[in-house]
Every structure is written in C-alpha cells, then in structure tokens.
C-alpha positions in Angstrom: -69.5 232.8 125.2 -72.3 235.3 124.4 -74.2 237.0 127.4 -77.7 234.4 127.8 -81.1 235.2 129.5 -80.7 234.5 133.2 -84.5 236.3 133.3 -87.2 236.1 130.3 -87.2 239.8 130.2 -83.5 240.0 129.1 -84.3 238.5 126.0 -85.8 241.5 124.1 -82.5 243.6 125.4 -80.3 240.9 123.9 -82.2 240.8 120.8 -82.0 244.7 120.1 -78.1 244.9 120.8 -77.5 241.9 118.6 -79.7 242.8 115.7 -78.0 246.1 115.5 -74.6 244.4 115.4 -75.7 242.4 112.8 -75.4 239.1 114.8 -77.1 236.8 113.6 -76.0 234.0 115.5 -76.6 235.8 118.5 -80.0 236.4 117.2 -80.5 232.7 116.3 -79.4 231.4 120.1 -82.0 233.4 121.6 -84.4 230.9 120.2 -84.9 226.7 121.2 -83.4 224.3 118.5 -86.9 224.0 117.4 -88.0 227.4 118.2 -91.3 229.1 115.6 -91.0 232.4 114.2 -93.3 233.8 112.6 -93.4 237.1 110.7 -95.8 238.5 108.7 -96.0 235.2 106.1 -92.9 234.1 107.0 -92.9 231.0 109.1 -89.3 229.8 110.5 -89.1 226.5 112.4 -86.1 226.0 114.0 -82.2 226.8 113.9 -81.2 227.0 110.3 -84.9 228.8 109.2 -84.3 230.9 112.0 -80.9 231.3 110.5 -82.0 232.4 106.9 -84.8 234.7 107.9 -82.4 236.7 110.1 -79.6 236.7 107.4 -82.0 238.0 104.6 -83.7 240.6 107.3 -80.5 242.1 108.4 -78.7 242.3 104.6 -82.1 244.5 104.2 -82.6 246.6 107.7 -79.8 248.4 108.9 -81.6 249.1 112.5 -83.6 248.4 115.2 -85.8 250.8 117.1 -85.5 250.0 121.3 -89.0 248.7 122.0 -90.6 249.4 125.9 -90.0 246.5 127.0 -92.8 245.3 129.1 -92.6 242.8 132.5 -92.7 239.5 131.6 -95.7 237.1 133.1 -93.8 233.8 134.2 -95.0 230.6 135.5 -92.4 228.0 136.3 -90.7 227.4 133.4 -92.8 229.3 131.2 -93.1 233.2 130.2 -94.8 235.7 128.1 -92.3 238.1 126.9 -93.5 241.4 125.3 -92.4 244.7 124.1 -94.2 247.9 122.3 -92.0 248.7 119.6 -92.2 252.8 118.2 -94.5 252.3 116.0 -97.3 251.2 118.8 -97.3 247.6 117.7 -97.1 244.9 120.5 -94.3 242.0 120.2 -95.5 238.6 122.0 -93.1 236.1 122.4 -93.5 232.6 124.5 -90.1 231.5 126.3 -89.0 228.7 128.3 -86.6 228.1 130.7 -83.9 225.6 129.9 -82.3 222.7 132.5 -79.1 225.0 132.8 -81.4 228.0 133.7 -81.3 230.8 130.8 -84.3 231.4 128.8 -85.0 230.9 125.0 -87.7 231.8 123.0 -89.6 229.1 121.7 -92.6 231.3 119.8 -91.9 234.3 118.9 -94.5 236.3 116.6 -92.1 239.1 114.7 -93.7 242.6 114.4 -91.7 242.9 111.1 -93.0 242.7 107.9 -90.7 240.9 105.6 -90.2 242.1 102.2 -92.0 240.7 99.3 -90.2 237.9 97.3 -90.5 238.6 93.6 
C-alpha cells in the first residue's frame, strides 16, 4: 500500500512526489471519495472527476515545482493545509482526518491553471 498522511502536512509532500511520477492514483487517494477540487474553472467532485482532471493535467505537465510548504492549522479533525508554490502563489487546501487516522483532502483549491478546451 502507498505511504498515507499520518499528519495534514504530509499531504503536499505526497502530492509533489506522486505528481512527478505521474501517479495518478496516488494523486486521487490523497482526496475523500467526495472530495472538491477546484482549479482555475475546473470543478472536480469526487473520485472519478478527480481522476480525469489529474489524467488530462499530467498527459500535459511534465513537473512539479516543490512548494514551501507551510505549518498546517488543525483543530480536531480538521486542518488547513497550505504551501507557496515558486511562482509566489498560495495553495489552500481543507483536510480531514479519517476514522483509521490519515488525512485526506476534502477541498482543495489548485493553483494550476488548466488549459483551455477548444
């Protein structure tokens, strides 16, 4: 099995090593069954949207910059997730912690801009 979140923060860190293997079903179990992602227009509500964006977005991008990943705020189950990517651009995602203890993203606002569909 994959490595999971044991800690909100390790989510951007799993999401940057997996996007630049081209997994995108790592990428896609970072995320709750129902998770929202939204990216520039680009709304994906749960698994299989999730699934498509990610497929489309890594056929185009071949990497990933390392954001700063910045301390997560938690409280209980909940946390704020958030990372300044290189081009000074802040990443704000909203995670949850699940009944067997790893973290998933259930919002996560994208600081990529998707390409254009003709």
């Amino acid at each position: 099995m994959s490595e999971t979140a044991r800690e909100p923060g390790d989510l951007a860190r799993l999401f940057h090593a997996r996007a630049n293997a081209g997994d995108v079903e790592g990428l896609v179990a970072l995320y709750e069954p129902q998770a929202v992602l939204a990216a520039g227009e680009v709304v994906a509500t749960g698994h299989d949207a999730i699934r498509r964006f990610y497929t489309d977005l890594l056929a185009r991008k071949s990497d990933f910059p390392e954001p700063e990943t910045l301390p997560a705020i938690t409280n209980g189950d909940l946390g704020l997730t958030f990372a300044r990517l290189p081009n000074g651009s802040f990443s704000v995602e909203a995670a949850r912690r699940q009944p067997d203890g790893r973290w998933l993203w259930a919002i996560d606002q994208l600081k990529i801009k998707p390409a254009k569909k003709d």
